[in-house]
C-alpha positions as YAML, in Angstrom:
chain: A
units: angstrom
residues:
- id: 1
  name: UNK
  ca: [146.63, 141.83, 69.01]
- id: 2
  name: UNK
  ca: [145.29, 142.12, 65.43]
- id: 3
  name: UNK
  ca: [147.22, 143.66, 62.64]
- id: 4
  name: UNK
  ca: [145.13, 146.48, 62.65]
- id: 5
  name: UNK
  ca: [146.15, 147.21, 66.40]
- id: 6
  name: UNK
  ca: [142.89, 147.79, 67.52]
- id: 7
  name: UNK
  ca: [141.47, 145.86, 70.34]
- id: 8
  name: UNK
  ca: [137.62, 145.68, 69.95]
- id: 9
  name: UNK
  ca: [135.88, 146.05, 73.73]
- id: 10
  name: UNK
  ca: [132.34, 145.98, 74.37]
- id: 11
  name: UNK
  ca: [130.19, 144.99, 77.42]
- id: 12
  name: UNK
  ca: [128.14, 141.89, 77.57]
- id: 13
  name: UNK
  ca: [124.87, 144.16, 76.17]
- id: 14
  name: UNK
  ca: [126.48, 145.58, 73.59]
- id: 15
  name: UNK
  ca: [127.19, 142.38, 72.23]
- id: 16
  name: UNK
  ca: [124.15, 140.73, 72.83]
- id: 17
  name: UNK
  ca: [122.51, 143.63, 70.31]
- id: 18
  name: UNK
  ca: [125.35, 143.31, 67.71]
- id: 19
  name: UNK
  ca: [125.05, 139.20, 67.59]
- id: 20
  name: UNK
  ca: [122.26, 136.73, 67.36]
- id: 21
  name: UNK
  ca: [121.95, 134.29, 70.37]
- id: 22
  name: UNK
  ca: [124.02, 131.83, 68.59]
- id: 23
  name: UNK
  ca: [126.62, 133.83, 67.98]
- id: 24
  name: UNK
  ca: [126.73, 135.20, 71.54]
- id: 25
  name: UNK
  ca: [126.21, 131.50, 73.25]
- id: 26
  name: UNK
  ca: [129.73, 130.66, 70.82]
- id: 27
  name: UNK
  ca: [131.55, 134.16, 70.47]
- id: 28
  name: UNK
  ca: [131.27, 135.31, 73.93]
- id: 29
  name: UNK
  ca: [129.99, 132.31, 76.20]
- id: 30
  name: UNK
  ca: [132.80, 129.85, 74.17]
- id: 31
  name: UNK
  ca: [130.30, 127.61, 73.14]
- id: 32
  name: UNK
  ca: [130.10, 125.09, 69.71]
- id: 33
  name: UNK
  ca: [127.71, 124.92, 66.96]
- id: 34
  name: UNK
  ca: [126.45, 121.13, 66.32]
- id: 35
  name: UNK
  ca: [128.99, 119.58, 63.59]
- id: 36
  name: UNK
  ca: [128.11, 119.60, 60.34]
- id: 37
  name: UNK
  ca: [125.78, 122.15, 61.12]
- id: 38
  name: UNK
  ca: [127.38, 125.27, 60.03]
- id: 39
  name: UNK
  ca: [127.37, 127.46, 56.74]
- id: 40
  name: UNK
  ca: [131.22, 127.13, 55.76]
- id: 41
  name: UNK
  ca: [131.61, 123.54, 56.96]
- id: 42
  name: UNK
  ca: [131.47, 122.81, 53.09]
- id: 43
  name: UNK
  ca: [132.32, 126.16, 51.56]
- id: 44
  name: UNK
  ca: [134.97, 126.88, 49.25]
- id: 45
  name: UNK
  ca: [134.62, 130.49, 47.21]
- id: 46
  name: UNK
  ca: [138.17, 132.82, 47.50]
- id: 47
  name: UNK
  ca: [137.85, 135.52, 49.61]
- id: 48
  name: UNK
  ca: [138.40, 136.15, 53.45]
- id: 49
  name: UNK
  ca: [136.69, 135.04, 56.37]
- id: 50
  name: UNK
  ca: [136.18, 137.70, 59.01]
- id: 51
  name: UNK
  ca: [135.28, 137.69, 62.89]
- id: 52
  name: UNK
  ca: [131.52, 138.09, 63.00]
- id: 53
  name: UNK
  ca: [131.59, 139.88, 65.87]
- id: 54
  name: UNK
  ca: [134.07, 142.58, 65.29]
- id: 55
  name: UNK
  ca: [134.85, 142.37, 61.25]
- id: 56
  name: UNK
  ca: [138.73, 141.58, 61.84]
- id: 57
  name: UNK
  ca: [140.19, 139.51, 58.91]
- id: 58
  name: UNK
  ca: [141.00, 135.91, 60.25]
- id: 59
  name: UNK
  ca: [141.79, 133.46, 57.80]
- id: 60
  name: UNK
  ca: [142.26, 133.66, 53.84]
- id: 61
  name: UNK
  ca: [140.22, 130.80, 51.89]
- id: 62
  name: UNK
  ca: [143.38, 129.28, 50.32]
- id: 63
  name: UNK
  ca: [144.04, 128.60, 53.83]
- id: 64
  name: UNK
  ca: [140.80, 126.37, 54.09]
- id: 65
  name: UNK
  ca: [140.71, 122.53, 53.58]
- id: 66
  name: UNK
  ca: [138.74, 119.29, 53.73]
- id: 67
  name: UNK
  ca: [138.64, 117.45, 56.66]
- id: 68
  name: UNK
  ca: [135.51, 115.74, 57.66]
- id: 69
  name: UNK
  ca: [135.28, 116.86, 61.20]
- id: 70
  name: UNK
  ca: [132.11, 118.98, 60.98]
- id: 71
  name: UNK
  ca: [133.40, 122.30, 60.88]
- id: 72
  name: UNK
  ca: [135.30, 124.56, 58.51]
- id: 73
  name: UNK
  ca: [139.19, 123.60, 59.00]
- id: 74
  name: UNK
  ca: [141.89, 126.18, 58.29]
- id: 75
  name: UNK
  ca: [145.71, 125.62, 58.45]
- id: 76
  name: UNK
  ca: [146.30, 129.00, 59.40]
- id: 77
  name: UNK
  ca: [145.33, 132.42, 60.05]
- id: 78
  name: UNK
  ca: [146.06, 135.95, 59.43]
- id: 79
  name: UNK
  ca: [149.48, 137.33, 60.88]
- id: 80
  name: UNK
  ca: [148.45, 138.39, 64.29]
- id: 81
  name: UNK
  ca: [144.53, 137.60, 63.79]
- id: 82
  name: UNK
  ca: [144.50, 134.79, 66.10]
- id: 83
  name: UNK
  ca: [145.58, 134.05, 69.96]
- id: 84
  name: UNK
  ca: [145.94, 130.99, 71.39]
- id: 85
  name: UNK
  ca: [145.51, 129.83, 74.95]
- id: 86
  name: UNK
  ca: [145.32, 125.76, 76.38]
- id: 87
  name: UNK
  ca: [141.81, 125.12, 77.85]
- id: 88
  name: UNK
  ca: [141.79, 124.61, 81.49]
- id: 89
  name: UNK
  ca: [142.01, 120.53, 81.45]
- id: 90
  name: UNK
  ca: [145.13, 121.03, 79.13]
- id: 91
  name: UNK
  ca: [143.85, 118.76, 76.06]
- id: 92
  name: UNK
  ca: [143.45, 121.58, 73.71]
- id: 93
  name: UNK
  ca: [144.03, 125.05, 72.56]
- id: 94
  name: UNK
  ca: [141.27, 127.47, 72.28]
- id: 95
  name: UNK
  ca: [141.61, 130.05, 69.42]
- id: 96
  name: UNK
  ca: [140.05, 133.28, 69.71]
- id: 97
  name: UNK
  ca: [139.92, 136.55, 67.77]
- id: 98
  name: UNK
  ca: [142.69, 139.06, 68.51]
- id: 99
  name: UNK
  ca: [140.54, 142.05, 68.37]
- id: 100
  name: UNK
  ca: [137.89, 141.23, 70.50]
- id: 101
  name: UNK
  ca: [138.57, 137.69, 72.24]
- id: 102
  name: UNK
  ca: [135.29, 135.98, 70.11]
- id: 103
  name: UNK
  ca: [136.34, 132.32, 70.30]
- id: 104
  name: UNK
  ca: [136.43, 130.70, 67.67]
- id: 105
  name: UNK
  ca: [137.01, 127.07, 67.86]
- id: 106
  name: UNK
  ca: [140.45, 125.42, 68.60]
- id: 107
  name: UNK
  ca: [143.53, 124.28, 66.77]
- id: 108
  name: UNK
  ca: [145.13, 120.89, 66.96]
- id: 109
  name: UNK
  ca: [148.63, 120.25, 66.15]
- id: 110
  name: UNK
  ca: [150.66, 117.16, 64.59]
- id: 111
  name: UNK
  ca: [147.09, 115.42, 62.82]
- id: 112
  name: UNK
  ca: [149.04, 114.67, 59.85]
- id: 113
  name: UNK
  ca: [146.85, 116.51, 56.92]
- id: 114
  name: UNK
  ca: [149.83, 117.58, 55.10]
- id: 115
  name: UNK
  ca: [148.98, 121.15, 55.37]
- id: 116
  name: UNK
  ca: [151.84, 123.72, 55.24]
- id: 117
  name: UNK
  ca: [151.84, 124.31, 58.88]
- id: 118
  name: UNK
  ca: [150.28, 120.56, 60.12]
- id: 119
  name: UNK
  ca: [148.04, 122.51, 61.93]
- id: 120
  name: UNK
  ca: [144.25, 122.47, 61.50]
- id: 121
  name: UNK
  ca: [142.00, 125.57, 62.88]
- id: 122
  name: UNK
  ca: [138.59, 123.95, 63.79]
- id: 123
  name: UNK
  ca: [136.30, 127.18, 63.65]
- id: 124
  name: UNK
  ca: [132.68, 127.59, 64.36]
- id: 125
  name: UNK
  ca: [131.35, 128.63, 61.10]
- id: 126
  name: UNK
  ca: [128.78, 131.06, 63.45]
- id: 127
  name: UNK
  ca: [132.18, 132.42, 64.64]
- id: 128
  name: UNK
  ca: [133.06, 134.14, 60.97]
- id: 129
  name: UNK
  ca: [131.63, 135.91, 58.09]
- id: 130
  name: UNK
  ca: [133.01, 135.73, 54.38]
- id: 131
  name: UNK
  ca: [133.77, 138.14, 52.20]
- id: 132
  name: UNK
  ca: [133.69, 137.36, 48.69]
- id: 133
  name: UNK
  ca: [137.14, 138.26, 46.71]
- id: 134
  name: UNK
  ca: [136.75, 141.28, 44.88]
- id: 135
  name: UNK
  ca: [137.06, 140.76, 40.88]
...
């Protein structure tokens, strides 16, 4: 569950008003955005990016980093922002929003980047928001 403890529930209309059909096809129907097609894939402001669907903080942008896969690569996320569950073939782990189960990509283990946590958080750009850091 999120920090905030709130768990975000709507039905399948309500979030087909709140999110463009993009968003929904990724968010709600676990879908992926082309690589290399996204927004953040080559973003780097400070600030914090934030569930599109439900505003929940996910990941700080010190937490972002260059990887060349396509999308925007994090080494980790927000205490409690982010659950994990293995896909059903058992070849990867889905990440999705705590608040309100939006997927969000999927994290991969053991790659050998050198981040902190040798973790890398493959997220659908259409997935989050950013919010700029405040001066």
């Amino acid at each position: 569950m999120a920090s905030s403890g709130l768990l975000v529930e709507k039905t399948e209309e309500e979030w087909r008003t709140i999110l463009s059909p993009e968003q929904f096809r990724v968010l709600r129907q676990k879908g992926t955005e082309k690589p290399g097609t996204g927004e953040y894939n080559k973003f780097f402001e400070d600030g914090i990016f934030s569930c599109v669907g439900c505003k929940t903080p996910l990941y700080k942008s010190t937490t972002k980093f260059v990887v060349g896969c396509g999308w925007p690569a994090f080494f980790e996320g927000l205490p409690g922002a982010i659950n994990r569950s293995p896909d059903p073939d058992g070849r990867r782990t889905e990440i999705t929003c705590a608040a309100c189960d939006g997927h969000l990509g999927h994290v991969y283990k053991g790659e050998g980047y050198g981040t902190p946590t040798d973790e890398r958080h493959c997220v659908n750009s259409v997935s989050i928001n950013f919010n700029p850091e405040k001066a």
